[in-house]
N, C-alpha and C positions, 0 to 999 in steps of 0.2 A: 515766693517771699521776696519781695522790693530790698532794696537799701532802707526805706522809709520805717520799715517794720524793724527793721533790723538795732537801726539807732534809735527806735523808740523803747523797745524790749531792754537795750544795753544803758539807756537814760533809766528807765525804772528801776534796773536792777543798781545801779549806783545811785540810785536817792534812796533802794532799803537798806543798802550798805551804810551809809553816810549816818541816818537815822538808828542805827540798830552800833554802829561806833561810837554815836558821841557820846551817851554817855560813861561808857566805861573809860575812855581816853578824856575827857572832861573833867572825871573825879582824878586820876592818877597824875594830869595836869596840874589840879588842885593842891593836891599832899603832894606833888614835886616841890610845887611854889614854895609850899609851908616849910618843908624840911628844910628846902634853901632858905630860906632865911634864917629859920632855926641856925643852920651851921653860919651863917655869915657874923649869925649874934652871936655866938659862941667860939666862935673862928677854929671849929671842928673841920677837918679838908679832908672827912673820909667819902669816898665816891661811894660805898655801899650800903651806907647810913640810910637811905632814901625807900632801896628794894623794898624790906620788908614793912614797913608802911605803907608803898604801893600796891604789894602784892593783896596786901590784907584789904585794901579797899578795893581795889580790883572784885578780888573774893566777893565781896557784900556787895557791891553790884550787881553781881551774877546773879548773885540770889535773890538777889532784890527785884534785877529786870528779868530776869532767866523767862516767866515764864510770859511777860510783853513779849522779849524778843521772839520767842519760839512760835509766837501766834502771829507776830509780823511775819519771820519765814513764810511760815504754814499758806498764813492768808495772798502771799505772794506766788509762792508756786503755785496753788489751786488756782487761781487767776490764770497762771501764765498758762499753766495744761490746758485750762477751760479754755482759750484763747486760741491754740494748735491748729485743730479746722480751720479755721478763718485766715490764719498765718499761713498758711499750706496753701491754700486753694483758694 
């Protein structure tokens, strides 16, 4: 196995990461933004004000993406094992 194979294997595995994060760090982005301003109009300066509106979108993402992301995993490993012979030898 080359250097070549190596940083190719480690570039795919960070573009299924990248893809399989944005959206749940995208939404809790979102409902940060929201809340902050909420508090800025309201001139509320609680820092834990935010959590549990994050948390709960967070949540519904999950559920929402859960079962994309798990077929991105899935379909990512199968690839990579299926790949193994050829990377070996």
């Amino acid at each position: 196995m080359d250097a070549d194979t190596v940083v190719n294997v480690g570039r795919q595995s960070m573009e299924v990461i990248m893809i399989l994060a944005a959206p749940i760090q995208l939404s809790s982005l979102h409902v940060g933004h929201i809340v902050a301003m909420f508090q800025a109009d309201t001139q509320i300066n609680e820092m834990t004000l935010s959590f549990f509106p994050k948390l709960f979108v967070v949540a519904l993402v999950m559920m929402a993406a859960g079962p994309w992301m798990l077929s991105q995993i899935v379909g990512f490993t199968q690839r990579l094992v299926e790949k193994v012979p050829y990377m070996i030898g």
